[in-house]
C-alpha positions in Angstrom: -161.4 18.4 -151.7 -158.1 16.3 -151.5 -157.4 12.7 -151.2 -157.3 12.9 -147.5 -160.5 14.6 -147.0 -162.6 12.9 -149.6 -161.5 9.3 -147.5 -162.9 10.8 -144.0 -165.9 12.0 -145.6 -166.4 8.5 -147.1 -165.7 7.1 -143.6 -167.8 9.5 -141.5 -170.9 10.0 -143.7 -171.3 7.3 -146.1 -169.9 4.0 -144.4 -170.1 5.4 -141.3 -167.3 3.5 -139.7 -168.1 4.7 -136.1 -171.5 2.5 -135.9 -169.8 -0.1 -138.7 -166.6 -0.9 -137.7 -166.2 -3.9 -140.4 -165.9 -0.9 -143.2 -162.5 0.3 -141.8 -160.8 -2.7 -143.3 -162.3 -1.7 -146.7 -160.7 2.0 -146.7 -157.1 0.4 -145.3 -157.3 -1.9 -148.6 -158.0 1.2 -150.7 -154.5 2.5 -149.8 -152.5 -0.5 -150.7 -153.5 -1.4 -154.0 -150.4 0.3 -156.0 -148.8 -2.9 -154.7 -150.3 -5.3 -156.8 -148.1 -3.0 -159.4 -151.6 -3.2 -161.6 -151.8 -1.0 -164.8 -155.6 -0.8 -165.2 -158.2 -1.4 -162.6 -162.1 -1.6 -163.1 -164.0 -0.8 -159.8 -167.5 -2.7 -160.2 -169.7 -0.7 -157.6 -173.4 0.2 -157.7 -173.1 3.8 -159.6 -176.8 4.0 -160.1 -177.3 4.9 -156.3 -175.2 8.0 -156.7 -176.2 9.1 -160.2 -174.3 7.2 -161.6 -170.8 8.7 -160.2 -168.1 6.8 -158.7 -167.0 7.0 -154.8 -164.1 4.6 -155.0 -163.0 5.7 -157.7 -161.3 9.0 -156.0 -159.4 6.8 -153.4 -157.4 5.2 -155.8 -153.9 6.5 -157.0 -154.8 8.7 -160.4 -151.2 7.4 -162.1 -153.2 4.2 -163.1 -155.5 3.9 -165.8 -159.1 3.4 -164.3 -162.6 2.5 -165.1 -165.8 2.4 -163.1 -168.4 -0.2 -164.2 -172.0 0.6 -162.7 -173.2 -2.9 -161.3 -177.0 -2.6 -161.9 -179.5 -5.1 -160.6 -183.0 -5.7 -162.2 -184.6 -3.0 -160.6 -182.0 -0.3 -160.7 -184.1 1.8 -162.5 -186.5 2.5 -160.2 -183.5 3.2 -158.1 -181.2 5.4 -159.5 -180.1 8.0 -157.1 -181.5 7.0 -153.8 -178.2 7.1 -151.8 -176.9 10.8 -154.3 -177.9 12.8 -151.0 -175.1 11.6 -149.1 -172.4 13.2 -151.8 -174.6 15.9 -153.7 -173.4 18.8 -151.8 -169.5 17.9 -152.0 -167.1 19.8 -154.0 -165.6 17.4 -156.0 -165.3 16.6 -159.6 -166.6 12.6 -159.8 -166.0 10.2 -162.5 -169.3 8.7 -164.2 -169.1 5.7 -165.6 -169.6 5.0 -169.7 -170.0 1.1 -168.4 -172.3 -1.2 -167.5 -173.1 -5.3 -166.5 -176.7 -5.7 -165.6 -177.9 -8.7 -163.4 -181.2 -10.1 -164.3 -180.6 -13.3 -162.5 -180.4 -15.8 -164.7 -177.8 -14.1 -166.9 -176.0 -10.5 -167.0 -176.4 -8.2 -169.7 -173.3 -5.7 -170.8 -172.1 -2.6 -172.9 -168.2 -3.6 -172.7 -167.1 -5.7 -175.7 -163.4 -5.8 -174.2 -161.7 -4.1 -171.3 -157.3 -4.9 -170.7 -157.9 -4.1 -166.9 -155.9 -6.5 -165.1 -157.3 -5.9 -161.6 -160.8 -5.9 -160.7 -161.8 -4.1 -157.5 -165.5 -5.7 -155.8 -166.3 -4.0 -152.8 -169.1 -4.3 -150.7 -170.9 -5.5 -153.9 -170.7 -9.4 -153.5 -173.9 -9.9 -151.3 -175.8 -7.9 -154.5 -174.6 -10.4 -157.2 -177.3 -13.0 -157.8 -174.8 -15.5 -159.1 -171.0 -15.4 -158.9 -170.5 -17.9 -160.7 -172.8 -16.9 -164.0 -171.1 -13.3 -163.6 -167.5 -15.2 -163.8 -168.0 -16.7 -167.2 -169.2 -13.0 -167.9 -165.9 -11.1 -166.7 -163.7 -13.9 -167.9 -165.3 -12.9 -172.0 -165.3 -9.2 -171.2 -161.8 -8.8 -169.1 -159.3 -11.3 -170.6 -156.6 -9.7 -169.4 -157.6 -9.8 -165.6 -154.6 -10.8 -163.5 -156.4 -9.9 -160.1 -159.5 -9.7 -158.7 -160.2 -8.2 -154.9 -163.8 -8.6 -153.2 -165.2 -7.1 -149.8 -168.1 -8.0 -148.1 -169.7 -8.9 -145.0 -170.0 -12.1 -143.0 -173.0 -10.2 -140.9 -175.4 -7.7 -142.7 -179.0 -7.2 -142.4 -180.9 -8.3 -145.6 -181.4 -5.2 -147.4 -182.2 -3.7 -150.6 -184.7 -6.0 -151.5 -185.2 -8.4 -153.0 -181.8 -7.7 -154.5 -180.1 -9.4 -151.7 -178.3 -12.5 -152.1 -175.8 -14.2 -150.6 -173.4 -13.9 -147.4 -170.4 -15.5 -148.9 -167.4 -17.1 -147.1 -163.8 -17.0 -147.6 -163.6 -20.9 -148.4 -166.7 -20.9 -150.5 -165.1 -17.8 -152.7 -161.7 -19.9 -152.9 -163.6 -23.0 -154.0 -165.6 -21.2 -156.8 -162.7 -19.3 -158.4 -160.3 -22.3 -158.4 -163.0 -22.9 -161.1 -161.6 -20.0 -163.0 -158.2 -20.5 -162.2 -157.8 -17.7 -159.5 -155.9 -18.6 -156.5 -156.2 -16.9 -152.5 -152.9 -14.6 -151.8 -154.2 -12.3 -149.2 -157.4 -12.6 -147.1 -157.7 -10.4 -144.2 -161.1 -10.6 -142.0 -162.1 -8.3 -139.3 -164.1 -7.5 -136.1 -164.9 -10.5 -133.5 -168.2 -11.9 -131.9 -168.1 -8.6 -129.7 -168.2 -6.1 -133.0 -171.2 -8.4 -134.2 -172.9 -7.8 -131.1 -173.0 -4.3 -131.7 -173.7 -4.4 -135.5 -177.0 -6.2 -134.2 -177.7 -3.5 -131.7 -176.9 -0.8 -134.5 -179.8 -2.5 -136.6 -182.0 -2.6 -134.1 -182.0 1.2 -133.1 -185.2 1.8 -134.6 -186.9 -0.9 -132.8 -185.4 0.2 -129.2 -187.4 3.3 -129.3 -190.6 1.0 -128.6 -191.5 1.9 -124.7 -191.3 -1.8 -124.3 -187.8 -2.3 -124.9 -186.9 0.8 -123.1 -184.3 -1.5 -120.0 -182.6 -3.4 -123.3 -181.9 0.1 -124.7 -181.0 1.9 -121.4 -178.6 -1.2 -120.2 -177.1 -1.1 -124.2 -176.1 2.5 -123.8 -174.9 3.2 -120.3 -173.3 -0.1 -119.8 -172.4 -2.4 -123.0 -172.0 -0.2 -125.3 -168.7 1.2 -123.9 -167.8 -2.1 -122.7 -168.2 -3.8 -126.2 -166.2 -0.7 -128.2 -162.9 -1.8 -126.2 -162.9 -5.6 -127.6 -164.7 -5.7 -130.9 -161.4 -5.1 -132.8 -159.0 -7.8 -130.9 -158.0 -10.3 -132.9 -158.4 -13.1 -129.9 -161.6 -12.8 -129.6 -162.5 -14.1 -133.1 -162.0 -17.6 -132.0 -164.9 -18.9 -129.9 -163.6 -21.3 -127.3 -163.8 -24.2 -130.3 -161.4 -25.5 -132.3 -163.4 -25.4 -135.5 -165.0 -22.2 -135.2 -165.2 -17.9 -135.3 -166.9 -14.9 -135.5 -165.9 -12.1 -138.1 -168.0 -9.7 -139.2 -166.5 -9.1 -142.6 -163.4 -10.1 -145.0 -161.1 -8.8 -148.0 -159.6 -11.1 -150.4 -157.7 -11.1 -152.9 -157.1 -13.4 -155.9 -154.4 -14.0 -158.7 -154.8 -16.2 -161.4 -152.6 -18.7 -162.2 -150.2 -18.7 -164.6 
C-alpha cells in the first residue's frame, strides 16, 4: 500500500472524514510539514490503541529521521488494542514505537533520557493530556532540541474515553501557556463553521435517533437538513456569528516556534 492509499484509508475508515469533516484539516497538515525544513520529528499519538503501531507515522515523508512516542494514559493497559481492528487486516509494514511518556495526572512518567527531534507533531491528542503545562516541563528535559511543536484538536467533541478526557483547549489559551516556554504562534488554521457543528452533534446522536420517539427529528435530519447543512459547513463566512466578538469552529491546527 502506497502513500496515497494508506492516506484515504486513514480518511475513509479510521477518521472518517465523511461524518467528521474537522479531520480533513489534520490530513492537509500531514502533507506540508517538509516545510518547516525539520530534520527529526517525534509524533506523540496514542500507540496503545493500535498495538502499539503508528498511523501517522506513514504519512510523513521517509527522508526525515522519525520517532513515534506512544502517549499512554493511566489506564492504557487495560486498553491496549481496542481501536487495532480498524488497521489489522492492512498490508502494510507499521512502525512500533521503542518510546514512551505516561500520564498519571499529577506527573508523567518516561523511557526517553534524550531525543534531538526538533519538531513535535500532537495530533488529535491534546484533549487526552491531563495537564499541558506539567507535560511541557516534561518535553522541554526530554527534547532539548525542539525548535517546533504542532497540535490538532477539536473545539467540539463528545467527552469520550473516559475518564481520560480532559480539556477542549483554545487557540488563545494554547498561545498563552507556551509563551511560558518560549514558543511563539506562526500558523493557526481552524476549520468548519456553526453549520459543520450542527452536524457533528447530529453524527453523535445517531444512536439515540433510533428511539421511536425521536423518529420526526431523525426523518426531517436526513431528508431535509442533512443535505442542506453539507453545502455550508466548510465556508469560511459562516464562522463568524453575527457578533463582533465571537465564532464557531469545530477544530484547529497550530503551530509553534520557539524563540530564539
Amino acid at each position: 500500500m502506497n502513500k496515497k492509499d494508506y492516506t484515504n484509508f486513514l480518511k475513509k475508515n479510521v477518521f472518517k472524514i465523511d461524518e467528521y469533516n474537522q479531520f480533513n484539516l489534520m490530513f492537509d497538515d500531514f502533507k506540508n510539514f517538509n516545510k518547516l525544513n525539520y530534520k527529526h520529528c517525534a509524533i506523540l499519538e496514542r500507540n496503545y490503541m493500535y498495538n502499539n503501531k503508528s498511523i501517522f507515522a506513514p504519512l510523513l515523508d521517509k527522508k526525515n529521521k522519525l520517532t513515534s512516542i506512544d502517549f499512554r494514559i493511566d489506564q492504557s493497559h487495560k486498553r491496549i488494542g481496542i481501536q487495532n481492528n480498524f488497521i489489522k487486516n492492512i498490508n502494510y509494514k507499521f512502525i512500533e514505537s521503542e518510546f514512551y511518556i505516561q500520564d498519571l495526572e499529577n506527573k508523567y512518567l518516561s523511557n526517553i533520557k534524550k531525543l534531538d527531534n526538533d519538531l513535535l507533531l500532537i495530533p488529535n491528542s491534546l484533549h487526552h493530556i491531563s495537564n499541558l503545562n506539567l507535560l511541557m516541563k516534561k518535553i522541554s528535559i526530554l527534547m532539548p532540541k525542539l525548535k517546533y511543536i504542532y497540535i490538532f484538536d477539536s473545539y467540539l467533541r463528545e467527552s469520550h474515553q473516559a475518564p481520560n478526557d480532559y480539556c477542549r483547549y483554545t487557540t488563545f489559551a494554547l498561545e498563552t501557556l507556551m509563551k511560558l516556554y518560549n514558543y511563539k504562534s506562526i500558523k493557526i488554521n481552524e476549520t468548519g463553521n456553526i453549520f459543520d457543528a450542527i452536524m457533528y452533534l447530529f453524527s453523535q446522536s445517531k444512536n439515540l435517533l433510533k428511539n421511536k420517539e425521536l423518529k420526526k427529528i431523525k426523518l426531517i435530519y436526513e431528508n431535509e437538513l442533512m443535505n442542506e447543512l453539507k453545502k455550508e459547513r466548510n465556508k469560511k463566512k459562516w464562522a463568524r456569528l453575527g457578533r463582533k466578538y465571537a465564532k464557531m469552529n469545530t477544530a484547529y491546527s497550530i503551530i509553534f516556534k520557539k524563540n530564539a
